[in-house]
N, C-alpha and C positions, 0 to 999 in steps of 0.2 A: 490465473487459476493456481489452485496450489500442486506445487509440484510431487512432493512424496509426503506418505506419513513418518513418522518420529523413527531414525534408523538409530544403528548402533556406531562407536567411535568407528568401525569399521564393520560393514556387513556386507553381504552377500551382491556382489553386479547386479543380479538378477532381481533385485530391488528397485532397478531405476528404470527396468525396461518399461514398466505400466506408465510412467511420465512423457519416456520418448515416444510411446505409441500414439497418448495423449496428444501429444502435441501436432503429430503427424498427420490425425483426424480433422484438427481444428485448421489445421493449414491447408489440408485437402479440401476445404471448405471457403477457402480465397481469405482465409480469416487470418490475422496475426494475433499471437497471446504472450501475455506477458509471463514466467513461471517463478511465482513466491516461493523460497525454498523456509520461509519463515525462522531462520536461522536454526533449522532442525538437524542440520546435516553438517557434522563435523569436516574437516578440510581433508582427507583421505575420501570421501564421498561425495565430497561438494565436488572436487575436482574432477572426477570422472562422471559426472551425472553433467557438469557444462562442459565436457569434452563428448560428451555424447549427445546434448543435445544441437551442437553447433551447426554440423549440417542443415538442419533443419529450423534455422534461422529465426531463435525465436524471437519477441518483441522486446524483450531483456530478461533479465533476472533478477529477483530481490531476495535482500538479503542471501545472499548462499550461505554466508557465515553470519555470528552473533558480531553486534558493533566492538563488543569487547576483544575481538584477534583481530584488529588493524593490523599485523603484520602477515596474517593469512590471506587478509582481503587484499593486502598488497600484492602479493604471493600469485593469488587466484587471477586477480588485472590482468597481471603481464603473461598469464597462459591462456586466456581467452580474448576472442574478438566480441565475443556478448556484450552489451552494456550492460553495465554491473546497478541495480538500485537499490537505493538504502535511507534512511531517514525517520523512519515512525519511531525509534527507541533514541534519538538527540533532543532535548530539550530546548536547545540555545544555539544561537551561529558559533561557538565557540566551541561545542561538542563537535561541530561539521566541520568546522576550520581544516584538522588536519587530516580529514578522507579529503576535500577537495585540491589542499596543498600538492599532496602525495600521489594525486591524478588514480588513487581508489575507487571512483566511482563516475559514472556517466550522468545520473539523473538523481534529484536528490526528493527526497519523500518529506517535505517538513508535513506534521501537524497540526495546525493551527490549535486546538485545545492543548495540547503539547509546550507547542513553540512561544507562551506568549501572548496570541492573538495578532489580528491583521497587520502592527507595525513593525512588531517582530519577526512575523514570515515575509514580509518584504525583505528585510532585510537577508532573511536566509537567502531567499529570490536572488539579491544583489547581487551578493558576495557569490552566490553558483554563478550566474550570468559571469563575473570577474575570470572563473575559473574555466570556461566554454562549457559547464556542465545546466545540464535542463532542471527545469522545475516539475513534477507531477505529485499536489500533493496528496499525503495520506487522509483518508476519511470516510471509512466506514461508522459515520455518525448521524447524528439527525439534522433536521432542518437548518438550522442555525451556521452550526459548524459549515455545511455543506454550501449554505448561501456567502458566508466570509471566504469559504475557500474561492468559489469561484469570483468572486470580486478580484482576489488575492491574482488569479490566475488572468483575468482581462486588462489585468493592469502590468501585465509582466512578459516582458518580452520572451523570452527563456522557457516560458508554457508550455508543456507537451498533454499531456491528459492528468482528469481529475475522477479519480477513487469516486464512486457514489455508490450508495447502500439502500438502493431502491431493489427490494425482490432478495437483498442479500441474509444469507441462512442465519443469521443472528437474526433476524427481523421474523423471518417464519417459523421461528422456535418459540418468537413470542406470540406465536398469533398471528390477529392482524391488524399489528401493530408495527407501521411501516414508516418510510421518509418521509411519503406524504400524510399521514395520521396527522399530524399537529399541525397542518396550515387549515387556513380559511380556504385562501382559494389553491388548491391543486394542482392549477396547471401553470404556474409558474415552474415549476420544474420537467415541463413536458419536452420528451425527447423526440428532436425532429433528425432523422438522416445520423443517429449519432452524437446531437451536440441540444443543448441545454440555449435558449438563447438569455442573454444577458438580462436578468432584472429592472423593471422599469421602474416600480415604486422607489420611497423614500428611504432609507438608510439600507439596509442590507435588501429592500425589494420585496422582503416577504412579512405577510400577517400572521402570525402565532395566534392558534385555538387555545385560550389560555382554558379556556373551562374542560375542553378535552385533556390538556396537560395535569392541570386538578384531578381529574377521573380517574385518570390510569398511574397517576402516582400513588392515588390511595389504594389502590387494587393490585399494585404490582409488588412484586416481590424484591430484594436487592436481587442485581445480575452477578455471579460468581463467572469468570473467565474461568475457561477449562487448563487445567493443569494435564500436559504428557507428561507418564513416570515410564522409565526403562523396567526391564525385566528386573533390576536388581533393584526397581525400588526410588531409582534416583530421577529427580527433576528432570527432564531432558526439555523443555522449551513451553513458555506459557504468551 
């Protein structure tokens, strides 16, 4: 879940308690959560927001900081027992190289639409496995994406969970127009007990509704990503 909204280079404590309360809720409920800090939270904030949530044991953290302060995230490792996750903003195993060198990170978020495609994110896969760091990738996307990812993920030792965009708020902003909207048969992604089981069809497992795809391309709008601006105006994280 995501952790805080858009703070300032330094604001207020009392900013981060709504996150810890969060989290306390979801655990008081035998449940573990992962808390996206979506790189909103500069390193004087980050740092006390996983010093505050550590008690409370969460399932990790992503991104606390932007990929651009490697020496923050280095910084932030050696103060926290959290695992640290990060990956949807590297393009290439070579972007990741030196988070995973520099023992930056526990779990790494490749992409697949991002990284390449499936021979690509293996490779990411590899080189974390090399490193004793996990794979869970990122993908709040459709069908396609989602069925590569998890191929990507049955095939990888390293596998910890995979991102899915079923019911998620980009999805019910459009309507209803969901993960499942563009397949024939639906329940190929049907969740049993938590888990997706593995694809049986022929190359990625799944049938595309091409003529639903047709439908809602010509009917939809482009998607603009929301942009956070600070009080003064400036970009603070997209």
């Amino acid at each position: 879940m995501n952790a805080t909204e858009d703070l300032g280079w330094v604001d207020s404590p009392a900013a981060l308690d709504s996150c810890v309360e969060r989290l306390k809720v979801v655990k008081s409920l035998g449940l573990d959560a992962g808390l996206d800090f979506h790189g909103r939270l500069h390193k004087p904030m980050a740092k006390q927001l996983a010093k505050a949530l550590e008690p409370h044991k969460p399932f990790f953290i992503e991104e606390p900081l932007l990929v651009e302060h490697p020496e923050g995230l280095k910084q932030l490792s050696n103060l926290t027992t959290i695992p640290i996750a990060l990956g949807e903003r590297l393009y290439h195993r070579w972007d990741a190289k030196s988070f995973l060198e520099e023992g930056m990170i526990d779990i790494l978020q490749p992409d697949i639409a991002h990284a390449g495609g499936i021979s690509e994110t293996k490779r990411l896969a590899n080189m974390a496995e090399a490193y004793d760091v996990a794979i869970a990738p990122h993908c709040p996307l459709g069908p396609i994406a989602f069925a590569a990812s998890l191929h990507v993920g049955l095939s990888t030792p390293n596998f910890v969970i995979l991102e899915m965009s079923l019911g998620m708020h980009y999805n019910v902003e459009a309507g209803d127009i969901d993960l499942n909207t563009y397949l024939k048969d639906q329940s190929v992604f049907a969740i049993q007990d938590g888990y997706v089981a593995a694809p049986q069809g022929p190359g990625l497992g799944i049938d595309i509704d091409e003529e639903m795809v047709r439908k809602i391309s010509a009917e939809t709008e482009p998607w603009q990503p929301k942009v956070f601006y600070g009080e003064d105006g400036s970009i603070r994280e997209w």
